[in-house]
C-alpha positions, -999 to 999 in steps of 0.1 A, spaced: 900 -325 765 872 -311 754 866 -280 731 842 -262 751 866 -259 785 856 -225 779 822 -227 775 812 -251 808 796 -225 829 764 -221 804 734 -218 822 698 -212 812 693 -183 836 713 -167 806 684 -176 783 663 -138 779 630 -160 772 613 -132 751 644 -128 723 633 -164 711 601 -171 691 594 -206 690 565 -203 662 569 -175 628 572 -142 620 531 -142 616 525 -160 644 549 -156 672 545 -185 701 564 -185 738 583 -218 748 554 -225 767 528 -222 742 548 -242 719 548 -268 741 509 -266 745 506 -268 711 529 -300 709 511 -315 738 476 -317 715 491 -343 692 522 -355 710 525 -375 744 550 -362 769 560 -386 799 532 -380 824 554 -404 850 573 -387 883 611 -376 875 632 -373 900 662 -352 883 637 -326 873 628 -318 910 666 -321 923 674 -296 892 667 -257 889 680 -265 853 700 -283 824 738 -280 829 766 -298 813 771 -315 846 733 -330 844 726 -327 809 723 -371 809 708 -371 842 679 -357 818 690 -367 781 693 -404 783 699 -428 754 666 -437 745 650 -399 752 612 -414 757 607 -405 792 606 -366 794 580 -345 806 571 -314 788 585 -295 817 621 -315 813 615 -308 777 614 -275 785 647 -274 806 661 -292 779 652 -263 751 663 -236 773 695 -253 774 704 -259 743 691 -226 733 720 -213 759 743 -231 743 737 -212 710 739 -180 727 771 -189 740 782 -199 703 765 -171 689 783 -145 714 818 -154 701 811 -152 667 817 -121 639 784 -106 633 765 -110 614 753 -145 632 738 -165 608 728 -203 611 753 -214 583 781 -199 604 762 -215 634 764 -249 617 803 -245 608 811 -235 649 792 -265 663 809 -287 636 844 -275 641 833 -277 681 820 -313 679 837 -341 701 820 -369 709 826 -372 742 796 -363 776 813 -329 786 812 -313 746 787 -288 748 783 -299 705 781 -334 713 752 -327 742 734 -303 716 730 -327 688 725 -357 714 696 -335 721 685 -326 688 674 -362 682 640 -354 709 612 -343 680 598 -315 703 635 -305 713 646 -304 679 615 -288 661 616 -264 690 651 -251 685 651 -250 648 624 -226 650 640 -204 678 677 -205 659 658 -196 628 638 -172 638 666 -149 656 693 -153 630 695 -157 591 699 -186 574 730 -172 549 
């Protein structure tokens, strides 16, 4: 049984895209303009996906419909869905824990969460973590919102 029974209804419609700054404190940057920024030197899958027309979104349900092992096939707009999602995840995290949030206590919830098995919100997080753009992405947003101590 998974930790997260509680937590399998995350969606990204919960996501309030302005409250997360993909870039710095100098020089905030939308999700989108991240990814246009990413796009100049990196090569997203230009190929047609299926899933990401037959999905509004990421859930827990279709996270591996869009996550698969080797992660080399996702466009920037599955990339996208993909943030967004994991970036939901944390909010749902973040949500039930004492304030201050910070990322060390962040770090200690998703390690005392982790089970590696498909429906662990933790496992699906740091499955997706391993994506560059994905990972680079949400450091930056998870960062930016909360402290680091």
């Amino acid at each position: 049984m998974s930790h997260f029974t509680e937590l399998r209804m995350v969606t990204t419609t919960q996501i309030k895209p302005r409250s997360w700054n993909f870039g710095t404190a100098k020089e905030p940057l939308l999700l989108d303009a991240f990814l246009d920024q990413k796009a100049q030197h990196y090569r997203f899958f230009q190929g047609y996906q299926p899933w990401v027309v037959q999905n509004e979104k990421v859930t827990w349900e279709n996270f591996f419909t869009f996550c698969t092992e080797e992660m080399d096939d996702l466009s920037k707009q599955a990339v996208a869905m993909v943030i967004e999602y994991c970036l939901s995840i944390v909010d749902e995290i973040a949500q039930k824990l004492k304030r201050p949030v910070t990322v060390a206590k962040l770090k200690v919830e998703f390690a005392e969460r982790y089970s590696e098995v498909y429906d662990n919100l933790a496992y699906q997080y740091l499955f997706a973590m391993r994506h560059p753009i994905v990972r680079e992405a949400v450091n930056n947003a998870v960062r930016n919102r909360f402290t680091e101590t």
